[in-house]
N, C-alpha and C positions, 0 to 999 in steps of 0.2 A: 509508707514508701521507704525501703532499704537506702540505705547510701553507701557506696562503693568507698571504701577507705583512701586518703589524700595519698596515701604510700602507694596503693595498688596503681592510681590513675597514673602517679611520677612513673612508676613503673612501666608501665605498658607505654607512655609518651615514650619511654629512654628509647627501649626495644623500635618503636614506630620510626623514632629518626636514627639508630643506627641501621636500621634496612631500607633507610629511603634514600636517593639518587645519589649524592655528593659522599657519602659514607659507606655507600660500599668498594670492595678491591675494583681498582679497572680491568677489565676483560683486555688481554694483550694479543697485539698480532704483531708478528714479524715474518717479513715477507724476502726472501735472498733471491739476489738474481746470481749466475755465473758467466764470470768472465764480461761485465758490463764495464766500459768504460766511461769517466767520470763525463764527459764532456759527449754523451749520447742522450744526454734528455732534451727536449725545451727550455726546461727550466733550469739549466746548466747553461744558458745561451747558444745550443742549435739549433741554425733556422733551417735547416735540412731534413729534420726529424717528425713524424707525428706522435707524440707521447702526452693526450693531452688528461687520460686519468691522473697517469703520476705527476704531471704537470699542477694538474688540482690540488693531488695531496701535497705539494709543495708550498700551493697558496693558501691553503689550509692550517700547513702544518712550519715548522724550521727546518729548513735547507743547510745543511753544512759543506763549510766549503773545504775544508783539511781534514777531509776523514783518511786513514790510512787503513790499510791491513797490514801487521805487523810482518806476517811470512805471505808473502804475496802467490799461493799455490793454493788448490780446493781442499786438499786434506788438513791440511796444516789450517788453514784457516780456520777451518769448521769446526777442531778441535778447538782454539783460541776462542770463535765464540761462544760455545758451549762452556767451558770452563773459568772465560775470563782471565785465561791463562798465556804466556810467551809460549812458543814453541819449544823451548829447552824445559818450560817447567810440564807440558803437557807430553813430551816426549813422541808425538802421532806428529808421521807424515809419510808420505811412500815410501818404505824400505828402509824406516828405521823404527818404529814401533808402532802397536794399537792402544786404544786406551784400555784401561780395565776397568771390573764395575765397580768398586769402589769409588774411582772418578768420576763414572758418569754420576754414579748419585748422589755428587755435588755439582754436577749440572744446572743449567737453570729451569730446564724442564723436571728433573727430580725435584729440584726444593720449590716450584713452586706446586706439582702435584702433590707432593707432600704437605703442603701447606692449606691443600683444602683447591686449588684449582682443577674444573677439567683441561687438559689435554690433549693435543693433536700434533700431529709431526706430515707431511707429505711431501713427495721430491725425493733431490738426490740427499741420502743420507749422510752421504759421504767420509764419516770415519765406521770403524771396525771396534766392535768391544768386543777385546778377548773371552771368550767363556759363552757369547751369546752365539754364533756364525751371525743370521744372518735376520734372527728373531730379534730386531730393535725393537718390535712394536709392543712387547711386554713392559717395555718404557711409560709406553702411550696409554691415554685410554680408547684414544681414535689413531688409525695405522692408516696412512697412504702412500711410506716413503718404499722405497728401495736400495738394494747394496751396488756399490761401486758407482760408473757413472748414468744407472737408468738408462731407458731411451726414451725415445721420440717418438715413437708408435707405442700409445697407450696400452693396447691388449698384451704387449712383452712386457709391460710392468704387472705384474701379481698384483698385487695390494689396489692397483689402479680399473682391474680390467672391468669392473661395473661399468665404467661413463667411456670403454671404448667406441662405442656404437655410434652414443650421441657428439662425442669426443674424441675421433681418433688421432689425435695430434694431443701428446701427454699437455701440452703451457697449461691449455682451455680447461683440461682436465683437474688441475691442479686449481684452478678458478671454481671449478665445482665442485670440488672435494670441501674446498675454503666454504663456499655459498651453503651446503648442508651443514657442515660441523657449527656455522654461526650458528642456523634456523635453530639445528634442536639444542644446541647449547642455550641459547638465550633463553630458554624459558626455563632451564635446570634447575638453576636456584643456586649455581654454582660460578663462580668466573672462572670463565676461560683464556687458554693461551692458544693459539695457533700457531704454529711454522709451519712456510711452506719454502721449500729450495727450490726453485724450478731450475730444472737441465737448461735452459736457454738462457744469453746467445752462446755457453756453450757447444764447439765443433760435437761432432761431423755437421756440415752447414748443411741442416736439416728444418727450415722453418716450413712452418705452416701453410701448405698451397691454397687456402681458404683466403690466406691475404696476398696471394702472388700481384694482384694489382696496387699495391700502395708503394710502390718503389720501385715498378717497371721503367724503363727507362732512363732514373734519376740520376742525374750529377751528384756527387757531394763535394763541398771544400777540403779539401786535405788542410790535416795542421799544420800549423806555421812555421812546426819543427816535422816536420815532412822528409824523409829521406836520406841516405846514406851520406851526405854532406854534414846534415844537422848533428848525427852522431859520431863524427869523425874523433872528438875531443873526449870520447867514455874511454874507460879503461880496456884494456888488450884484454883483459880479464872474461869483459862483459862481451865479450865477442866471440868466445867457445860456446858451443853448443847451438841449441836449437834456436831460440830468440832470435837470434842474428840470422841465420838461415831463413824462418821461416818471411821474412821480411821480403823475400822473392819467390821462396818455393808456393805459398799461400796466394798468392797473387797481387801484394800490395804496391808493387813496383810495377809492373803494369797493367792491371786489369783492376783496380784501386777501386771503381765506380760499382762495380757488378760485386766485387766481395764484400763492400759496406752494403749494397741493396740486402744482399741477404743476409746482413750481420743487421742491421737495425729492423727488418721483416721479424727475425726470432723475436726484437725486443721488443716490437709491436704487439705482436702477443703476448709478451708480457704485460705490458699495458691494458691490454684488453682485462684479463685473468686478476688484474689490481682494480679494476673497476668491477667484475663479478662480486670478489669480495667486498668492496666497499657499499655496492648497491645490498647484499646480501646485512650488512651492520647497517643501514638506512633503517630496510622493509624491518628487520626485529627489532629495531626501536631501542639499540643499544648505542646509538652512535656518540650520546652527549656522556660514554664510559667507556669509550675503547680508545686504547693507545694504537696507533700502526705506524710500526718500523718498515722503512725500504732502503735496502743499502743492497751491497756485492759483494761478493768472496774475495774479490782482487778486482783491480785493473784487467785493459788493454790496450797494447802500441797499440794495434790500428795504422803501423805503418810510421809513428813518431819515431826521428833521432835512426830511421830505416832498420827498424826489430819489427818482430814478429810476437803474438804469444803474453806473458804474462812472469813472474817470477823474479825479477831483478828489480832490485832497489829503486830505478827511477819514479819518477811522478805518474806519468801514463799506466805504468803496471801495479803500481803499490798504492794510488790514492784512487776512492771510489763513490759515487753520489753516496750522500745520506741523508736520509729527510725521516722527521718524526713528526705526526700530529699528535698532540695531547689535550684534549679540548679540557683540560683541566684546568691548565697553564697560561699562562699571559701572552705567548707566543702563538696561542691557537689565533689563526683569522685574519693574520696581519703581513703575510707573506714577508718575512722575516728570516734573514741567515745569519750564520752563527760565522766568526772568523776559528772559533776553537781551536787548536788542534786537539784531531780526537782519532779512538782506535776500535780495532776488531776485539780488543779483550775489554771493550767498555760495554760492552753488549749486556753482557749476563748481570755485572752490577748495576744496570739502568732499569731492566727488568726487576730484578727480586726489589729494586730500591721503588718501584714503581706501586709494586705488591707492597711495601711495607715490610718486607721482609730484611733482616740482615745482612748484609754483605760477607760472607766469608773472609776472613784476614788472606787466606793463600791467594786469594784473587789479586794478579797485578792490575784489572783495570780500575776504572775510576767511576764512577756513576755520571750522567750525561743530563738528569734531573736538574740541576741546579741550572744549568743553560736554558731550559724550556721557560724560564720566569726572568732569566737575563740571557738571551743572546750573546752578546757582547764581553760578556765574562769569558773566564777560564779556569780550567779543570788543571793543568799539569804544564810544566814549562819546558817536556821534552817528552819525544815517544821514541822507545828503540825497533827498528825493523832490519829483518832480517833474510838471508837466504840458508839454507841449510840442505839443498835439493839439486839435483841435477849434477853434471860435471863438476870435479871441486876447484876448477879453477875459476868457477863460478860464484861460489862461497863467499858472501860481505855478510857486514854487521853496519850499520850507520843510525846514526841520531841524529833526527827530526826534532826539531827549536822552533818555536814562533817566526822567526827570518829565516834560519839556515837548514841546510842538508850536507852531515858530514857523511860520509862511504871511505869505508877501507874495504879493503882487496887484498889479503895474505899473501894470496900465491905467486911463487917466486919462478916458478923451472921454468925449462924449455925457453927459458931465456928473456921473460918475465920478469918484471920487477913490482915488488910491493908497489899499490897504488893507493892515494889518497884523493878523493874531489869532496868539494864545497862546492855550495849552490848558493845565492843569495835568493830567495823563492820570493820576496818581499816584491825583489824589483825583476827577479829573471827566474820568474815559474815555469821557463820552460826549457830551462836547463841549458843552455845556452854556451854558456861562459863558467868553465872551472875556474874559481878563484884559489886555489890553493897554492898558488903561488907569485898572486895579489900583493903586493910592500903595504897595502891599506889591510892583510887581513889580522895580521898576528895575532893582536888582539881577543877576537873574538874567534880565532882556529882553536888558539893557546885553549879557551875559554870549553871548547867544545870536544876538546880532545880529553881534556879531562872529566867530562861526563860520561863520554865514550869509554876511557878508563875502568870508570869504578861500575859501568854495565859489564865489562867484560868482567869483573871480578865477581859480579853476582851471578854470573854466567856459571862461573866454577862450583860456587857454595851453593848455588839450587838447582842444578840440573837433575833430572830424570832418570838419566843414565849415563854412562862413559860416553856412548858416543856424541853426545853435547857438552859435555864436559871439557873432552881435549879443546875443543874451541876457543876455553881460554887462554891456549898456551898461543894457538893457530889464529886465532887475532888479538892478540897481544901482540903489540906495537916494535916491542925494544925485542922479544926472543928473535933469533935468527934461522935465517931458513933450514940451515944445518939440522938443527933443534926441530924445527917442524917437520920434513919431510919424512923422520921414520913414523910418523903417526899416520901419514896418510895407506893409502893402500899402494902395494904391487904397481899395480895399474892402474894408469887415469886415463882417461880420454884425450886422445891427441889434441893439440892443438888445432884447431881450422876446423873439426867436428862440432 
């Protein structure tokens, strides 16, 4: 009788437990909702809502409760989590640049394709790489997305129009795209990544009439920073443009009940479309190996501090659920939140750091791993957010601290004056009370000003191009408006627009 040599048996043992369950890469999904506000789940504390998949993945997984997006807008953000990059360093947002492909293929969908993962991308794409138009899906190994903002009606999405028939409302659609790329991925031999952006509660308020009964009639509570009173104390700054408007034109001022029915109806279906996929990683028997991220592009009022819309530095527009399951993790199964503070350019290092893979040194975020085994910890003792979009007398920069929220406001004309607000978010998360000119704040304004400082100066030394560049000079504290105003353009947007 032969006998197998003591080396070949080691051998084959090594190989048997590097391909068995806890040893191989996790299979990743990341799921984006747009335009969801933090305080629209259940499991955020509303009892007005149904959202009981995402609800699950919450008690499943870690809840964060200071998640931010650094540029609080769709393009700009999408760029931030793709690259794990500020907006100044990725230079992508409406009408100031696209990426190129050099950049995306330091993506987290390039390095982890590269690294041996399959691939898929569905939804709204939402940035532009120069040199590709409109062919993102050469990215992919699996294509479902589209350019600009998609719609709503499945069969207008190209990539999508398969599951128009069974799917004519794109959420549901984007749930089926998720449910097949699991099925045949799982058996590949490969892990994979999923994204999916779904257009919803993104406008035009187009939700799904399949759910028109789950929010027929409903009351909701309005927030406790509810209406043009509560925001009387923001800066004259933050009152140019649309925001402010859309806080009556949109209906939140008096038809409030009927424009949340169908602003939580879209998220409904998102929910539904979170439960496709997750039944789909059940039935393929990958669930004790797949990470699933759910977060948002941005905030929205909803009607807080009496705004409209998304894009300004406060809490409602710039901070968004985040929940991760990692049944890896210490945090799987214990319905567990995080106080962290954490961001949109953490995305991409929690991925590839998930993979095993290296973190890129250009990446500003920070990896979110270390929180799934402690909660309760921290990653970074400040986050910079931003506006760089819309009217420029619109234009802040502010740093985010475990307590505080400082905001500067540049713009001087039209009879304006530089603004500064503090927030104590500890005891007044809802923005309440400007302490910036507090006798109790010096201290710790003193303390915050100068991290704001030497952001601004890293603003200078890495920006992408000129046009984020001047900003250091444009929020820079001590230059004078003298100094700033020939940087801007010709023409601004008047006042009261």
């Amino acid at each position: 009788m032969s006998r197998i040599p003591l080396t070949i048996i080691t051998f084959i043992f090594a190989i048997a437990t590097l391909t068995s369950g806890t040893d191989k890469k996790p299979n990743l999904i990341f799921l984006f909702a747009d335009d969801q506000n933090f305080d629209s789940l259940g499991c955020y504390g509303n009892q007005d809502v149904q959202t009981p998949n995402i609800d699950q993945l919450a008690a499943d997984g870690l809840a964060f409760d200071r998640h931010y997006n650094t540029s609080a807008i769709c393009m700009a953000s999408r760029a931030n989590v793709f690259l794990g990059q500020y907006e100044y360093k990725t230079g992508c947002n409406f009408g100031t640049g696209n990426l190129s492909i050099s950049q995306f293929e330091k993506s987290y969908p390039a390095l982890l394709r590269k690294a041996g993962y399959q691939t898929a991308f569905a939804g709204k794409f939402g940035v532009v790489i120069n040199g590709k138009k409109d062919d993102h899906g050469s990215f992919f190994d699996a294509w479902g997305g589209g350019p600009g903002q998609t719609n709503y009606a499945t069969a207008k999405n190209k990539s999508m129009a398969k599951y128009a028939k069974q799917f004519p409302h794109s959420t549901l659609s984007y749930g089926a795209f998720g449910r097949d790329f699991v099925k045949q991925s799982a058996t590949g031999g490969k892990p994979f990544c999923l994204s999916i952006s779904f257009k919803a509660p993104h406008r035009p308020v187009t939700p799904d009439p399949k759910f028109d009964n789950i929010y027929a009639g409903k009351t909701f509570s309005k927030p406790a920073n509810y209406g043009r009173e509560a925001g009387a104390h923001f800066s004259e700054q933050s009152k140019i443009g649309r925001q402010y408007s859309r806080f009556e034109s949109w209906g939140y001022a008096d038809d409030f009940d009927a424009v949340m029915a169908k602003y939580h109806q879209l998220i409904y279906a998102v929910d539904v479309a979170v439960g496709m996929v997750r039944d789909a990683v059940e039935k393929a028997g990958v669930a004790d190996n797949t990470v699933i991220i759910y977060t948002s592009d941005n905030g929205y009022f909803c009607g807080a501090h009496g705004y409209g819309s998304k894009v300004l530095p406060y809490e409602e527009s710039s901070r968004a659920p985040l929940i991760i399951y990692s049944p890896h993790h210490a945090s799987a199964g214990k319905k567990l939140r995080s106080p962290a503070l954490t961001g949109n350019i953490d995305f991409a290092p929690t991925l590839l750091d998930l993979a095993g893979l290296p973190i890129p040194k250009e990446m500003d975020g920070e990896s979110l791993v270390p929180l799934l085994d402690k909660p309760s910890g921290r990653i970074r003792s400040h986050l910079s957010i931003m506006n760089f979009w819309g009217p420029q007398q619109t234009h802040s920069f502010g740093i985010v601290t475990e307590k505080y929220k400082y905001l500067h406001w540049y713009y001087a004309g039209e009879g304006m004056q530089p603004t500064e607000e503090l927030y104590d978010l500890q005891n007044d998360q809802l923005e309440m009370l400007n302490q910036i000119s507090d006798p109790k704040s010096p201290g710790h304004l003193e303390s915050i000003r100068q991290i704001y400082d030497q952001e601004i100066t890293g603003l200078e030394k890495t920006s992408r191009s000129p046009y984020y560049a001047k900003y250091s000079i444009l929020f820079d504290r001590t230059t004078t408006w003298e100094k700033k105003r020939p940087l801007l353009p010709k023409k601004l947007t008047p006042a009261g627009k």
